[in-house]
C-alpha positions as CSV (number, residue, x, y, z in Angstrom):
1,X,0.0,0.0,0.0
2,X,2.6,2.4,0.5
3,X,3.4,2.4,-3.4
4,X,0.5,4.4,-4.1
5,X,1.0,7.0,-1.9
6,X,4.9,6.8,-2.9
7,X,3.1,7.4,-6.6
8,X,1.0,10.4,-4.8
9,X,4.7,11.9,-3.2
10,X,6.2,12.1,-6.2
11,X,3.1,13.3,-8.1
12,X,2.1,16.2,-5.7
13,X,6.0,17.4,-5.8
14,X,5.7,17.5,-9.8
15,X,2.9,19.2,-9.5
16,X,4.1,21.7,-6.7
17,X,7.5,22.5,-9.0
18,X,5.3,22.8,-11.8
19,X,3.3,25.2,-10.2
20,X,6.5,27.5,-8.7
21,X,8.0,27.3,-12.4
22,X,4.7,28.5,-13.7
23,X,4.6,31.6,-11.2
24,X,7.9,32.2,-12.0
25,X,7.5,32.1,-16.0
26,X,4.6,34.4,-15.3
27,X,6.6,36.9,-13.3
28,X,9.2,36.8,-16.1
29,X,6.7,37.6,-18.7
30,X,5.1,40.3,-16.8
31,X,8.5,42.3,-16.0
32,X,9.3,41.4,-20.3
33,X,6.0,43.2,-20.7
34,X,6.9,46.1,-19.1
35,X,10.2,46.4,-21.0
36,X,8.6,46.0,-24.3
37,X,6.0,48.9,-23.4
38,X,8.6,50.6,-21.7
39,X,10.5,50.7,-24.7
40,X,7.8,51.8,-26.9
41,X,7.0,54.4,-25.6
42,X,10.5,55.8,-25.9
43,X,10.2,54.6,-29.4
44,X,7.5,57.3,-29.6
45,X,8.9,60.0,-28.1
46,X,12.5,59.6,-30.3
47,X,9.8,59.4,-33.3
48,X,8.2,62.7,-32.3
49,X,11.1,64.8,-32.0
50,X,12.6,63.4,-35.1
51,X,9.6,64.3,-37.3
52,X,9.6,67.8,-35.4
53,X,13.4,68.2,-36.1
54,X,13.0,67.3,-39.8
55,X,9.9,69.8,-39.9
56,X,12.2,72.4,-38.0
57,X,14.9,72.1,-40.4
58,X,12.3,72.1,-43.6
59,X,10.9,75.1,-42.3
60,X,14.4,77.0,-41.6
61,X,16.0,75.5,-45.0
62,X,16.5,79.0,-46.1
63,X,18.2,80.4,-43.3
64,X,21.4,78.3,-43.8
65,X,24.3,78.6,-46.3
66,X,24.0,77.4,-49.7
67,X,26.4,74.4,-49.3
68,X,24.3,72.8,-46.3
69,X,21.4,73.5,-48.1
70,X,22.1,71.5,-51.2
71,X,22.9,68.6,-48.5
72,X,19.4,68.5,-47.2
C-alpha cells in the first residue's frame, strides 16, 4: 500500500514545482511586458522629436548657407 502513496509523493512534488515554475515564468513575462511597453514608448517619443526636427529644419532651410542647403 505504501506504493500508491509513494506514486502520490512524487506526483504532488511535480505538480508543486510545476506550479512554482509557472509563477515564476509568469513573473518573467510580466517584467518582459513592461520592458517591451517601456521601450515603446520611448520609441515614440524619439519618433516625435525626429519628425519635429525634420519639420524644423524644412521650415528653416533658407536660413542656412547654400552648401548645407544643397545637402538637405
Amino acid at each position: 500500500m505504501s506504493e500508491p502513496n509513494a506514486n502520490r509523493d512524487k506526483l504532488d512534488q511535480r505538480v508543486t514545482n510545476l506550479e512554482s515554475l509557472f509563477t515564476h515564468l509568469e513573473k518573467t513575462v510580466s517584467d518582459l511586458d513592461g520592458v517591451v511597453v517601456d521601450g515603446h514608448k520611448k520609441i515614440e517619443e524619439l519618433s516625435n522629436k525626429v519628425d519635429n526636427l525634420e519639420k524644423k529644419i524644412e521650415s528653416e532651410k533658407h536660413d542656412f548657407p547654400d552648401e548645407i542647403r544643397d545637402l538637405l
